[in-house]
Short mmCIF file of the C-alpha atoms (twelve columns), coordinates in Angstrom:
data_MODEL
# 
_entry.id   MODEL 
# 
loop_
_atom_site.group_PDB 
_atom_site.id 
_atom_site.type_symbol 
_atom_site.label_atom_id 
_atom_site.label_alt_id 
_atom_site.label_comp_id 
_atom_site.label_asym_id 
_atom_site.label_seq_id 
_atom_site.Cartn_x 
_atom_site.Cartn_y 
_atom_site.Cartn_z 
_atom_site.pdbx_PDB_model_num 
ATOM 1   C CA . UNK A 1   -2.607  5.337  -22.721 1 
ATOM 2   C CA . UNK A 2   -4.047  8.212  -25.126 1 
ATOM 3   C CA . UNK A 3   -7.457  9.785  -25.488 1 
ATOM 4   C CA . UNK A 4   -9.367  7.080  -27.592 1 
ATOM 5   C CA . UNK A 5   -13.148 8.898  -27.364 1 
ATOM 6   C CA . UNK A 6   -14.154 8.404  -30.818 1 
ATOM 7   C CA . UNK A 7   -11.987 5.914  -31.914 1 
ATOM 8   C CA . UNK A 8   -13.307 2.514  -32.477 1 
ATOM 9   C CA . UNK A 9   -11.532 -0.536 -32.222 1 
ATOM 10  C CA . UNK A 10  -11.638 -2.696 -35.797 1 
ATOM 11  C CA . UNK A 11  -13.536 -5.492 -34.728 1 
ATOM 12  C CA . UNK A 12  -16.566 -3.653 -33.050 1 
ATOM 13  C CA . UNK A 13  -16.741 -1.503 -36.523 1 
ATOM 14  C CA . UNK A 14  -16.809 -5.187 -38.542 1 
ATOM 15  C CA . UNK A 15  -19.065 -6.379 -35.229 1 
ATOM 16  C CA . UNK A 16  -21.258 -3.169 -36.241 1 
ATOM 17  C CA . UNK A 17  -21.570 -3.296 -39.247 1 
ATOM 18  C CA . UNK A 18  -22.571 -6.928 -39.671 1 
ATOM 19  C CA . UNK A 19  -25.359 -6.210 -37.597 1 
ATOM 20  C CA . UNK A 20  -26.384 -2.905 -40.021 1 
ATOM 21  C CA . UNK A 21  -26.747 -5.535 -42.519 1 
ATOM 22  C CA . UNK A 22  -28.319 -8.132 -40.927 1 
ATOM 23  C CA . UNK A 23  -31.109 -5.234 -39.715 1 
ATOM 24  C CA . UNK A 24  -31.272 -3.783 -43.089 1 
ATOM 25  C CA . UNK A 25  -32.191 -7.060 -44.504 1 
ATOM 26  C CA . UNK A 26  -34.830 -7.313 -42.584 1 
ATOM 27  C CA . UNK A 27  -36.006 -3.831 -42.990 1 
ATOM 28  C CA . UNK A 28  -35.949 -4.779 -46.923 1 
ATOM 29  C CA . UNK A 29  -38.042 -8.277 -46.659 1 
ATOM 30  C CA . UNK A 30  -40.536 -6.271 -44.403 1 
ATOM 31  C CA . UNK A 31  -40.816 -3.485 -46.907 1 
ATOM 32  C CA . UNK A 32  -41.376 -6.215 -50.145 1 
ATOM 33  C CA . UNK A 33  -43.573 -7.886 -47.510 1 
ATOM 34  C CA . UNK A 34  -45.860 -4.400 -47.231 1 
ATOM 35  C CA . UNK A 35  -45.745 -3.978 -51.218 1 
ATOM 36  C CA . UNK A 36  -47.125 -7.191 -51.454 1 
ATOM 37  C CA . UNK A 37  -49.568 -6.910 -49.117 1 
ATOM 38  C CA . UNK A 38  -50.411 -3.460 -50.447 1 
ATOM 39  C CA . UNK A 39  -50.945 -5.224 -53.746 1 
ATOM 40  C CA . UNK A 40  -53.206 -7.891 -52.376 1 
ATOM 41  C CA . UNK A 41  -55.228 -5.014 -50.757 1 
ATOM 42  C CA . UNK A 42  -55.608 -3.088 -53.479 1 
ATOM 43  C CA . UNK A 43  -56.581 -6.255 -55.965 1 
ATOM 44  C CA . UNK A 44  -59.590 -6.783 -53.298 1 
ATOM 45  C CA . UNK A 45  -60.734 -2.508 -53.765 1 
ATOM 46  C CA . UNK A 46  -60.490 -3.231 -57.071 1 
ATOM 47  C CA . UNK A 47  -63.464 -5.612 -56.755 1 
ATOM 48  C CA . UNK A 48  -65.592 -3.298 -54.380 1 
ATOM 49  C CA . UNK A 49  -65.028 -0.480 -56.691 1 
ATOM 50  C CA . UNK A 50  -65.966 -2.967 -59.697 1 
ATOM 51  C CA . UNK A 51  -69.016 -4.089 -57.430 1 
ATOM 52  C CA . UNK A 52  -70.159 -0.648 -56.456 1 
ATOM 53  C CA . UNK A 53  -70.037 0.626  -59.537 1 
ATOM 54  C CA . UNK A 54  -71.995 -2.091 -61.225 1 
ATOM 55  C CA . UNK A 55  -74.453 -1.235 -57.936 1 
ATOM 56  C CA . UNK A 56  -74.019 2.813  -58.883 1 
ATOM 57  C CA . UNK A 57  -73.014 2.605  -55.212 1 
ATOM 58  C CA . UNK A 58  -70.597 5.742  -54.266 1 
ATOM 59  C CA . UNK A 59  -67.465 5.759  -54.513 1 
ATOM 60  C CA . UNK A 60  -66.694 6.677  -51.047 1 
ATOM 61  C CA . UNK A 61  -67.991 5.181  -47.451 1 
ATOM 62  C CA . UNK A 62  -67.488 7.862  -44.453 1 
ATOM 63  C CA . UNK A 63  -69.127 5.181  -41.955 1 
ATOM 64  C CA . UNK A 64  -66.542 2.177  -43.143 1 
ATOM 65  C CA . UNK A 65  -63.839 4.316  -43.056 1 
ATOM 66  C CA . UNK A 66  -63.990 6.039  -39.420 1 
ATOM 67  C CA . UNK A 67  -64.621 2.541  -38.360 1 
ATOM 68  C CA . UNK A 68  -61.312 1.442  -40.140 1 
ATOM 69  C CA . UNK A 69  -59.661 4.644  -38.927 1 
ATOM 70  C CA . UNK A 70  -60.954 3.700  -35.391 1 
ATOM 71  C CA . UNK A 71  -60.180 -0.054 -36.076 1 
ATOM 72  C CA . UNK A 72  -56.323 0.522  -37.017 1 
ATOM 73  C CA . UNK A 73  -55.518 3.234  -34.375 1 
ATOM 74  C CA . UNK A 74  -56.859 0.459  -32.021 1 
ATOM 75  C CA . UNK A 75  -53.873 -1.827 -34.176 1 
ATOM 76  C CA . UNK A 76  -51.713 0.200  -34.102 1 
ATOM 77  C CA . UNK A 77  -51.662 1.143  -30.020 1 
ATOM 78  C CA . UNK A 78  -51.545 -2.577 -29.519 1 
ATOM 79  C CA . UNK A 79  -48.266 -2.861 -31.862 1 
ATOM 80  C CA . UNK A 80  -46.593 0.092  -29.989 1 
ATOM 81  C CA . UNK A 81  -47.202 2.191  -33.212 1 
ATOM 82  C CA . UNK A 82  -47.884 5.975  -33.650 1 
ATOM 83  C CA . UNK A 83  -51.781 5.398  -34.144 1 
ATOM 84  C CA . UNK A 84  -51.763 8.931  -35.308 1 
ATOM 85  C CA . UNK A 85  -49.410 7.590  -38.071 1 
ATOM 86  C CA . UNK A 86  -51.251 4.542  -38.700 1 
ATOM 87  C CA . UNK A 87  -54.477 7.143  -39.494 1 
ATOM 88  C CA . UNK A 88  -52.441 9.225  -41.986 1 
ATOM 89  C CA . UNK A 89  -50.938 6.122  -43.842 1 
ATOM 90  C CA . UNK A 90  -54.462 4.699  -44.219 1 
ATOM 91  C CA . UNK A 91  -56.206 8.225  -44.578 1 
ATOM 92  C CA . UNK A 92  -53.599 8.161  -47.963 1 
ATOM 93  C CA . UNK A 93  -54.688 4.814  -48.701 1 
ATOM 94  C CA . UNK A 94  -58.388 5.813  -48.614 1 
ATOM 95  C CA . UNK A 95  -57.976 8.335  -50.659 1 
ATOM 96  C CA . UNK A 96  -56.107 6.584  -53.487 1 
ATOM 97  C CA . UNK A 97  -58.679 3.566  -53.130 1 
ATOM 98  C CA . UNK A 98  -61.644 6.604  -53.614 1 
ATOM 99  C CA . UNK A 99  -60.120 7.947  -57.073 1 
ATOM 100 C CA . UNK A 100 -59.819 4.144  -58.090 1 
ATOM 101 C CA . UNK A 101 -63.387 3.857  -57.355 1 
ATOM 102 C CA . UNK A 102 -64.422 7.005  -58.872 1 
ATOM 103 C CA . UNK A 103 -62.155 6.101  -62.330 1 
ATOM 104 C CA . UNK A 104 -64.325 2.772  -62.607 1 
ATOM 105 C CA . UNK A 105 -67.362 4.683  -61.976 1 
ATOM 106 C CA . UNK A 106 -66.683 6.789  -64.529 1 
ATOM 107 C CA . UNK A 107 -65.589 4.073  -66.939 1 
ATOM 108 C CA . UNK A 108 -68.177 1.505  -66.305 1 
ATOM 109 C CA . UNK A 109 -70.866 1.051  -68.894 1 
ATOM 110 C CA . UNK A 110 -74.281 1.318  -67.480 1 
ATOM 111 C CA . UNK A 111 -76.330 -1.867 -68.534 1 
ATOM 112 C CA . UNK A 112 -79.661 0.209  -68.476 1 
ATOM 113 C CA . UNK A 113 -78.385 3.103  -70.416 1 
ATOM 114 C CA . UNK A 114 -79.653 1.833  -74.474 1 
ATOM 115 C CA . UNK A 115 -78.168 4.407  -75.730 1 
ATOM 116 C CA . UNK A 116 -81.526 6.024  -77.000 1 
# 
C-alpha cells in the first residue's frame, strides 16, 4: 500500500462536511438568536434613557455598570467563557447604550423650560 497521509477517503470528506453544515447552522440560529436578543435589550435602554432623561438623570451609571461588569464576568466563568471577553463585549455595549442616552438627552424637550 502507498503513503496516504493527507489523503482522505470520499466518504469521511461527505461525513465531514455534513457535520460543517450541521455546526454552521447552528452557529447561524445562535447568532440571529443574539441579534434578537440584542434588539430586545436595546428596546428596554431605550426606555431608561427616555426615563432618565425625562428625570434629567445622567446619561451614564459607573455603580450599575461595575456591578454588571462584575455580574457577567461571574456569567461568563460559569458558561466556560473568557470573562475578560464577556467585559469587553458589554464594556462596547455600555458605551453605545451611553451615546443613546446622551442623544435623547440632548433631544428631549424640557417640560419646565417656557421658552421665556
Amino acid at each position: 500500500m502507498g503513503d496516504v497521509r493527507g489523503v482522505s477517503d470520499p466518504g469521511d470528506v461527505r461525513d465531514a462536511q455534513a457535520e460543517l453544515d450541521r455546526l454552521r447552522q447552528s452557529i447561524d440560529n445562535i447568532d440571529a438568536a443574539v441579534v434578537h436578543m440584542l434588539a430586545e435589550r436595546f428596546k428596554c435602554t431605550q426606555q431608561v434613557g427616555h426615563l432618565k432623561a425625562e428625570h434629567h438623570l445622567p446619561p451614564a451609571d459607573p455603580d450599575r455598570e461595575s456591578r454588571q461588569i462584575a455580574r457577567l464576568r461571574q456569567l461568563a466563568e460559569s458558561a466556560h467563557l473568557d470573562p475578560a471577553f464577556a467585559e469587553k463585549l458589554l464594556n462596547f455595549i455600555i458605551a453605545e447604550v451611553i451615546r443613546h442616552h446622551e442623544t435623547i438627552a440632548a433631544t428631549t424637550p424640557d417640560p419646565e423650560d417656557t421658552g421665556d
